[in-house]
Structure formats: C-alpha cells, structure tokens
C-alpha positions as CSV (number, residue, x, y, z in Angstrom):
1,X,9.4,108.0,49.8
2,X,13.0,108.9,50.5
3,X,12.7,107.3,53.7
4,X,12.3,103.9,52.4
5,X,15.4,103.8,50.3
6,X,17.6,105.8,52.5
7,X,19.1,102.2,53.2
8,X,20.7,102.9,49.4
9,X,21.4,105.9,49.8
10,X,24.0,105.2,52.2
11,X,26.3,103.3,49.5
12,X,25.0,105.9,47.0
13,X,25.8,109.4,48.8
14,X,24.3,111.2,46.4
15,X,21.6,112.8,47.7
16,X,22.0,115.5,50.3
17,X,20.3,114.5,53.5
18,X,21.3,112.0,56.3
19,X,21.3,108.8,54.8
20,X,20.0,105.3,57.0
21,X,23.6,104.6,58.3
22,X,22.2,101.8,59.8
23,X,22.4,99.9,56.6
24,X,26.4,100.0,56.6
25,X,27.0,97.4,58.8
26,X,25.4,94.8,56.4
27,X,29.0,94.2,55.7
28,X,29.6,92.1,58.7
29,X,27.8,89.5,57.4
30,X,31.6,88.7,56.1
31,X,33.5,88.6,59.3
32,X,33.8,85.2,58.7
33,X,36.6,86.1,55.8
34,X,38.6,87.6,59.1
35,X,40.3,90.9,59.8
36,X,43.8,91.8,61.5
37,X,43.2,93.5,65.0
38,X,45.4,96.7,64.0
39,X,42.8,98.1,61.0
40,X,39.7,97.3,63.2
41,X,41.3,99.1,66.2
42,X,42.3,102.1,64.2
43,X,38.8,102.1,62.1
44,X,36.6,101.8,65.6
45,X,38.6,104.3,67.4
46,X,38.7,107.4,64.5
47,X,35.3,106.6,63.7
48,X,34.3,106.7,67.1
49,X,35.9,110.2,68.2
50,X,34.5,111.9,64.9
51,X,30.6,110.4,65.9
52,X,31.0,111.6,69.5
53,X,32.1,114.8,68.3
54,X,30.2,116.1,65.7
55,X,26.7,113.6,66.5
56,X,26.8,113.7,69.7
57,X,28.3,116.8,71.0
58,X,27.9,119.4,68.1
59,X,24.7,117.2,66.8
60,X,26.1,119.2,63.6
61,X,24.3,118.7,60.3
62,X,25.3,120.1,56.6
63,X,24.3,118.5,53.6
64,X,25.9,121.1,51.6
65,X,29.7,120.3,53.5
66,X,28.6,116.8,53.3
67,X,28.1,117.0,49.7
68,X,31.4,118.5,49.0
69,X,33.5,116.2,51.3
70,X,32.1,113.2,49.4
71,X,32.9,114.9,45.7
72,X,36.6,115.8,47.5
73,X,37.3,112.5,48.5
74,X,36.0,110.6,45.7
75,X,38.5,113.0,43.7
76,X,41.1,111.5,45.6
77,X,39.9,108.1,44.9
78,X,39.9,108.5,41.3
79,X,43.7,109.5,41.8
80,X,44.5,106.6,43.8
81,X,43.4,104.5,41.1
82,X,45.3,106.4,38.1
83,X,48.5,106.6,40.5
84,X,48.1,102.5,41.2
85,X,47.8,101.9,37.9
86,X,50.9,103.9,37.1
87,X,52.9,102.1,39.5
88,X,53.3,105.1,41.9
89,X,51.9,103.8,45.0
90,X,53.8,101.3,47.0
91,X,50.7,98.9,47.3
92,X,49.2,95.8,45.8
93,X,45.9,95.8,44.2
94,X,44.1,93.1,45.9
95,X,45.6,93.6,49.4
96,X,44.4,93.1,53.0
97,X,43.8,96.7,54.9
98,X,46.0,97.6,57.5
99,X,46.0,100.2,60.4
100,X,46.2,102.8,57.7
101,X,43.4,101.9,56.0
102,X,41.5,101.8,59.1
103,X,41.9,105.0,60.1
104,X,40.8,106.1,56.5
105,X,37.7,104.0,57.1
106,X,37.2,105.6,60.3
107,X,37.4,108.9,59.0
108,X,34.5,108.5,56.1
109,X,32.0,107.1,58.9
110,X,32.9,108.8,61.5
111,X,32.0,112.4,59.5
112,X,29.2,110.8,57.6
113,X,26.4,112.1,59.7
114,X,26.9,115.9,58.9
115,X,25.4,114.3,55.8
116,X,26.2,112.1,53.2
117,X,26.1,108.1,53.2
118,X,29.5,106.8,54.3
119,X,29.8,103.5,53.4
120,X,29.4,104.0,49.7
121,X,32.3,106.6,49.8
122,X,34.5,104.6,52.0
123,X,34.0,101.3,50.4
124,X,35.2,103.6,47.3
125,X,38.3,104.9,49.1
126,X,39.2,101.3,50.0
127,X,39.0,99.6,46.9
128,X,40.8,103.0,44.8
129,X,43.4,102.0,47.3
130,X,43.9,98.4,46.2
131,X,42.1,96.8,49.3
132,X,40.1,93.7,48.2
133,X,36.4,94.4,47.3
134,X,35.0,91.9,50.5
135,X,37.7,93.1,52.8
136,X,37.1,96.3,52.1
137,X,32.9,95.8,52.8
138,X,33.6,94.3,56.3
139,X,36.4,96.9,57.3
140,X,34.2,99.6,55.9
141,X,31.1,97.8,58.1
142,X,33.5,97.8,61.6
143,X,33.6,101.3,61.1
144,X,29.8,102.0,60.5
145,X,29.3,101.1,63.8
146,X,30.1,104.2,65.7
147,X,27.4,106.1,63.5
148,X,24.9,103.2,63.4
149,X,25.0,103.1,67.1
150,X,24.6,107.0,67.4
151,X,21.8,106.5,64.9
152,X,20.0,103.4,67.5
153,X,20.6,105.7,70.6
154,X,19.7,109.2,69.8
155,X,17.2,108.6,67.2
156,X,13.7,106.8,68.0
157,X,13.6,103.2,66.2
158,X,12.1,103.1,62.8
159,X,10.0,100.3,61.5
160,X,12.0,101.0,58.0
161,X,15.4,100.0,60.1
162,X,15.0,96.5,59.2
163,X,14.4,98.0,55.4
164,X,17.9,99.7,55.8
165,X,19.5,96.7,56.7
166,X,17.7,94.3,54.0
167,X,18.8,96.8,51.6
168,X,22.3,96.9,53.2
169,X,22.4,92.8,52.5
170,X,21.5,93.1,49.0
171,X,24.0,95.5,48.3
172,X,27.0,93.7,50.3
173,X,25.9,90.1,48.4
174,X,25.9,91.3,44.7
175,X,29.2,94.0,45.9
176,X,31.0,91.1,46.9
177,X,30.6,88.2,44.1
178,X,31.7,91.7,41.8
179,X,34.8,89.6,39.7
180,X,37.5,92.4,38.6
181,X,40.3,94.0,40.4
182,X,39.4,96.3,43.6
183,X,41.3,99.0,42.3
184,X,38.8,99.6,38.8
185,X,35.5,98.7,40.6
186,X,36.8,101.7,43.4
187,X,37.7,103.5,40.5
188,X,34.0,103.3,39.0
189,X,32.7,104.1,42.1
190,X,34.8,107.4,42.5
191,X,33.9,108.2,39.4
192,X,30.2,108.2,39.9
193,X,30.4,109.6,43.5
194,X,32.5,112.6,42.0
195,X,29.5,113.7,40.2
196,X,27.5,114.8,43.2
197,X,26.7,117.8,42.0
198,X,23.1,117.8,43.6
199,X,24.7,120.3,46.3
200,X,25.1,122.9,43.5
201,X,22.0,124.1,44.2
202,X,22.2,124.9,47.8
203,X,25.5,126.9,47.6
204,X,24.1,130.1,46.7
205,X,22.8,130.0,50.1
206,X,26.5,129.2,51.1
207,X,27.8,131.9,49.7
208,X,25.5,134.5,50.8
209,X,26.6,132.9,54.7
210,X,30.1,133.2,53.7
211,X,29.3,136.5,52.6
212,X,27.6,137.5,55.9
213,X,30.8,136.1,57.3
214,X,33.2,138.1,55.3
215,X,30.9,141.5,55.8
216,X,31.3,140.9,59.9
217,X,35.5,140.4,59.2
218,X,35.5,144.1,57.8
219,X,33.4,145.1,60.6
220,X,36.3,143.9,62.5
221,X,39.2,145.2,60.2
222,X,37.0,148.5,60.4
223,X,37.0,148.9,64.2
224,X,40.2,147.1,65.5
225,X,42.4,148.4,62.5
226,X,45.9,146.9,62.0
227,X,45.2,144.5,64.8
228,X,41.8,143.7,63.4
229,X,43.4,142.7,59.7
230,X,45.9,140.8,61.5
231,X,43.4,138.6,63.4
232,X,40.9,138.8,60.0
233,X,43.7,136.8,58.0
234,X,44.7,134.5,60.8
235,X,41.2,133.6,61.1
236,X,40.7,133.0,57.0
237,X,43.1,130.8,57.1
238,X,41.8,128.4,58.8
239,X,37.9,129.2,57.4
240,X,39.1,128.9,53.8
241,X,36.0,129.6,51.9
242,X,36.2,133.4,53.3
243,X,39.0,134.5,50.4
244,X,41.6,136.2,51.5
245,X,42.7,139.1,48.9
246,X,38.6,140.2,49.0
247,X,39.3,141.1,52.9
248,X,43.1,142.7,52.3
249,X,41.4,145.0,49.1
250,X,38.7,145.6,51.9
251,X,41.3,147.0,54.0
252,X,42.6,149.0,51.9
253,X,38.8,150.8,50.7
254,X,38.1,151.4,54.6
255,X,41.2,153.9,55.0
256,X,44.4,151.2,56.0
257,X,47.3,152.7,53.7
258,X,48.4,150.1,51.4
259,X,51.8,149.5,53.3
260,X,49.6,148.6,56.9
261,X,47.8,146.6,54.7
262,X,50.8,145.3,53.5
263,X,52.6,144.2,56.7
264,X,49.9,143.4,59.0
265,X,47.6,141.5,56.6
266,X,50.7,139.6,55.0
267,X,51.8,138.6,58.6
268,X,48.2,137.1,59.7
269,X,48.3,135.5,56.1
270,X,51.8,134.1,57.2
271,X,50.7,133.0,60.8
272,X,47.7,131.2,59.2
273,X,49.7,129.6,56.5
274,X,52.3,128.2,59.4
275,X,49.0,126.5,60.9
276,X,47.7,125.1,57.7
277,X,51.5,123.7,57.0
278,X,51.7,121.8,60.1
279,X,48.6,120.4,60.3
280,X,49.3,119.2,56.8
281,X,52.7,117.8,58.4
282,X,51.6,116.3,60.8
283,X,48.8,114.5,59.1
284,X,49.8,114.4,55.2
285,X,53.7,113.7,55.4
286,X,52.7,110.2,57.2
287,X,49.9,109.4,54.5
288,X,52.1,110.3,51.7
289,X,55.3,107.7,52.8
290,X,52.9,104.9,53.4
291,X,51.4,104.6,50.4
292,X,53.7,106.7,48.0
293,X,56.7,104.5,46.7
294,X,59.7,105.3,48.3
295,X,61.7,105.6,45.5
296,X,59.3,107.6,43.7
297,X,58.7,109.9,47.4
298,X,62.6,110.5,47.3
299,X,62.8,112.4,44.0
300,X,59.6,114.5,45.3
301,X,61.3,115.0,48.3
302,X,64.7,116.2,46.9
303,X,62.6,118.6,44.3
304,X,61.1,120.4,47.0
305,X,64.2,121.0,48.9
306,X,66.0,122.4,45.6
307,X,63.0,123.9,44.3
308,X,60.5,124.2,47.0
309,X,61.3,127.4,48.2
310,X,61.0,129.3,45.0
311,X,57.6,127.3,44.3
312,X,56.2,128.6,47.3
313,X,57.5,132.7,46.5
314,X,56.0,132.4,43.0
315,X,52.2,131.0,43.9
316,X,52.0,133.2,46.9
317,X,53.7,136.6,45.0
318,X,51.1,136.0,41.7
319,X,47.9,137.6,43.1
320,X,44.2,135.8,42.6
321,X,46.2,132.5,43.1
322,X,44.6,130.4,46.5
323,X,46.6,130.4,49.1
324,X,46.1,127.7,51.4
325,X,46.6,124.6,49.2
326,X,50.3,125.0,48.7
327,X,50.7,125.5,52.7
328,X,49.1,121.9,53.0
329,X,51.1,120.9,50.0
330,X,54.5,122.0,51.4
331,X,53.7,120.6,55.3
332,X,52.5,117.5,53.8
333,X,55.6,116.7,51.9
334,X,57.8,118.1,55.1
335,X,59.4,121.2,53.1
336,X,61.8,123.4,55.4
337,X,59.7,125.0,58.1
338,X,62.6,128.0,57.9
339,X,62.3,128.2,53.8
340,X,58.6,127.8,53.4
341,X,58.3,130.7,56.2
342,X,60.9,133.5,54.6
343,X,59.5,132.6,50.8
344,X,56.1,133.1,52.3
345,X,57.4,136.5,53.8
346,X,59.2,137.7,51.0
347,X,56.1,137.3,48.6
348,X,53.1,138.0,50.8
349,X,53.7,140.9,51.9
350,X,54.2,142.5,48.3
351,X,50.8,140.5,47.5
352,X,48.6,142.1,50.3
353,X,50.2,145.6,49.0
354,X,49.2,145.6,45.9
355,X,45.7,144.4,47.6
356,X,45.8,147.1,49.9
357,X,46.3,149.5,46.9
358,X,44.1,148.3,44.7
359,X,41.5,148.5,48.0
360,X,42.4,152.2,47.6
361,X,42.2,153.1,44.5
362,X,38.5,151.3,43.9
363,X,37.4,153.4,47.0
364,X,38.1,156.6,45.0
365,X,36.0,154.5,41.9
366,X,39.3,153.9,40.1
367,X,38.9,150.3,38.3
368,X,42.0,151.0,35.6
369,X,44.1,149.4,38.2
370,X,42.2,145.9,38.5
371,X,41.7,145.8,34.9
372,X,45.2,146.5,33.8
373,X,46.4,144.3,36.7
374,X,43.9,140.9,35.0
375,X,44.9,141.8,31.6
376,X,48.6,141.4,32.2
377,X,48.1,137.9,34.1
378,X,46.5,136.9,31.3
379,X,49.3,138.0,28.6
380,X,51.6,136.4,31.4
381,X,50.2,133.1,31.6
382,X,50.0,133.2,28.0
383,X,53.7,133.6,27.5
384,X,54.2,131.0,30.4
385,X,52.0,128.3,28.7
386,X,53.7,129.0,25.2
387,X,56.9,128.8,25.9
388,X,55.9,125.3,28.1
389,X,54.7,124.1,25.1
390,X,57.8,125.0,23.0
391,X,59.6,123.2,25.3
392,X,57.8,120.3,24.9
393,X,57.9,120.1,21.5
394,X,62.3,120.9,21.3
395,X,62.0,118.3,24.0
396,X,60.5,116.0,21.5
C-alpha cells in the first residue's frame, strides 16, 4: 500500500523509507513564473554531487539518519521563521531565491535518498526562509532532478511513477494557490516535519551499532595505548554519536593513569575539535552573514571576541557537557583560531583527567566518585540558574 502513496510521502517525510522522489519535480509545472540562472545553477550542481555520491557511488541508505536530518533541519526551519519574525534576518518575507538558497535546495535533495522525502523538507526550508511559496515549489523541483533521475536510471520503471507524479501535481496546485505569507506556511510545515518521531523506534538498534562501535575504540585504546586514545578521540570527533568522556573513563578502567589520559585523550579531543571548527568556518560563517543582519551579526561578532574565549574554557572544563557543538558554533561565527585553541587546551585536558580518574576508580568498583561528582553539578547549576533569575528580576 505504501507504494501507491509514496508520491506523498515525498512532501510528507515522515515515514522512514525511500520516498517516490519522482514526484518532486511536479513543481516545474511553474517554470513559467521564471527563475534567475545563479539559484538554479547552485541548486543543480550541490544536488547533483550529493546524488552521485551517496546514490550512486555509496548506494547508501538509512532511514534512521534520514529521519533525524529531516527533524534537525525542520528545527532550523522553525528558527528561521521565529528569527524573521523578530527582524533578525536580513531578508524579506516574500522574496525571490538566490544562489544561497539554491545551494540550500540542493543540499535537501541531493541527501534525500539515504531516506526521507526531500521536497517536503526543502520546500519547508525555503519558505521558513522568506522565499515565496511558488518560487520556492519550482526551485525546490530544479533540484529534485538529480534524485529523480538517479531514481529513472538505477531503478526499473514503475507503473505507479505516473501515480507519483499525479500526486506530485495535486500537491504543487493546492501548495501554490496557499494565500498567507511564505514565512508562516514554512513555519507550519517545520512544525509538523519536526515531529518525526517515527525513527524513535529504530534507534535502539542505533545505539546498540554505536555501541559495537565504541566497544571496538577500546579495543583500540586497549592495544595501541596512549597512541590508541589519541587516534580514539580524533576519530569521535568527527563520528559524534560515539561520546567522548564514555571512551576517556574507558581509558582510564583499562590501566592508562589518569594524567596519560589526561594529555593524550585531551589532545585527540583538541585535534578533533580544530576539524569540527573549521569545517563549521568554512561552511557556517558564510551562511550566518548572508542571512543574519549585519548589524545584528556585528554585536555577536564583538561578543565572541570579548567573551568567546572564556565561553569555550567553561562548556569544555564542566564535564557531561557535549563537546562538538560549541566547536561548530565558534568556527561558524569565525572566533580566533589562536583563542578557541589555548581555551580548548587549558580546559580539556583537566576534563579528560578527571575522566581518566574517575575510569580508575570505577575499575576498583568505587562509584562515590561519580556520584559526588553529579551531585555537585547539580547544586552548581542550581546556584547558576538562581542567581540568573535574581538578576533578572533586580534587572527588572
């Protein structure tokens, strides 16, 4: 039965399988509303490369990523809209795409077949972004045609195509004679796509991989040693689901004195954190000045160089904090490659200590440690958020 309505299920990604992505480019129907060259060059060309890569080369299928990339992103949709409304983005609502936009496009399609519908999302992404709702149908069409053609190619021909693409045309006629402003129908549609919680399900098999995954990395912390953590926590890094302070407290059980745990496992945490920073610079910096206003970009700017390098100490000294998202927070609004490396030093090392140590002492079957070492976090943040809230209030 699926089958028959996987047409919808490409504007609706909420069911975890491959969806009939050859019912996004419905949308096409419209090019008679036009399109600059710029968005539809950036659109075919990132949607492209991502179907070559991971449909035709890696053939690689997850509903369970797929299912978390589409609640991720329609976060950020939902965000787009709320910062729009607030007059933080330096966009109209109602607005024609532009290369930017394309690319953004380009991306949702292009990694749509590890599995999730595309079009939905990135019709969602558009319109949360201000984009006109029919502009943002045909752009998000242009760049369904990587997948659609990868779809036409490598699978056999379906009767139920045709289907798909009837489907696609309903969708695209009552989508685009939709009266209200972009922005709050992409809004909506965020909303709704954030709930895809259908993949719950499958992540206890997930986690038992990840687990597999995090058992074979203290193989290797177990054989190699020092050199082995190093490597371990270089490689985390970049795998982000494996968490870090589970491998640095499994040094430190297997025999690596909390000090080698310490040093080596806080420099491979460093090293990865450098990577995570400048792909976030490289990639995030440029996203956050086109569509942040520059006024409002300046003040963020000058708070991270004042304040930046402290922010970074604190989140990476506090243990059980994650690790990598202030990395691609601090590349993405171009902190100080010098400061954000020393603060990440000066506290991660101390961090992956007190791992290695409390490794240690749970070897010998000593939980005081860990449960001394919650409790005062707790009365911390505690303190923390009461004295926030005092502050509010003489503020007031």
């Amino acid at each position: 039965m699926l089958e028959y309505i996987a047409g919808l299920l490409e504007w609706l990604p909420l069911w975890p399988e491959a969806s009939g992505h050859i019912a996004g480019i419905s949308g096409l129907i419209l090019v008679s509303d036009g399109m600059e060259p710029w968005p539809v060059i950036s659109a075919l060309t990132t949607s492209s490369f991502l179907t070559a890569i991971i449909k035709g080369w890696f053939n690689y299928t997850d509903t369970v990523i797929g299912g978390l990339v589409v609640a991720g992103l329609s976060f950020i949709g939902v965000l787009a809209v709320i910062f729009l409304k607030w007059g933080l983005l330096a966009v109209d609502d109602g607005r024609s795409p532009d290369i930017m936009d394309g690319f953004i496009s380009g991306l949702v399609q292009g990694i749509s077949p590890i599995g999730f519908g595309g079009s939905g999302l990135s019709l969602a992404l558009l319109m949360s972004s201000g984009i006109s709702i029919r502009k943002a149908l045909l752009l998000s069409s242009i760049a369904s045609l990587p997948p659609a053609t990868a779809q036409i190619l490598l699978d056999p021909p379906k009767a139920a195509w045709l289907l798909y693409i009837a489907e696609g045309l309903i969708v695209v006629v009552i989508f685009s004679k939709v009266r209200m402003k972009p922005s709050s129908f992409g809004g909506i549609l965020s909303s709704i796509y954030m709930t895809n919680l259908i993949q719950v399900k499958f992540l206890e098999g997930r986690i038992k991989q990840y687990q597999a995954i995090a058992s074979e990395i203290s193989k290797l912390v177990k054989e190699y040693g020092p050199i082995g953590l190093f490597s371990a926590m270089v490689l985390q890094a970049v795998i982000s689901p494996i968490p870090a302070d589970a491998i640095l407290v499994a040094a430190g059980a297997l025999g690596m004195t909390p000090l080698e745990v310490g040093i080596y496992g806080g420099m491979g945490i460093a090293v990865g954190s450098l990577l995570n920073y400048f792909i976030a610079r490289a990639l995030g910096k440029r996203i956050l000045e086109y569509y942040i206003r520059g006024d409002l970009l300046e003040k963020v700017y000058s708070w991270f160089d004042r304040w930046g390098g402290w922010l970074v100490f604190l989140t990476r000294l506090i243990p059980f904090l994650p690790l990598d998202i202030i990395s691609y927070i601090a590349g993405a609004v171009g902190m100080n490659v010098l400061i954000f490396t020393l603060a990440n030093l000066l506290a991660i090392i101390p961090r992956a200590t007190f791992f290695g140590f409390m490794g240690a002492r749970l070897a010998r079957g000593d939980w005081s440690f860990i449960v001394i070492s919650i409790g005062l976090l707790l009365v911390g943040a505690y303190i923390f958020s009461r004295q926030v809230i005092k502050g509010k209030r003489i503020k007031e």
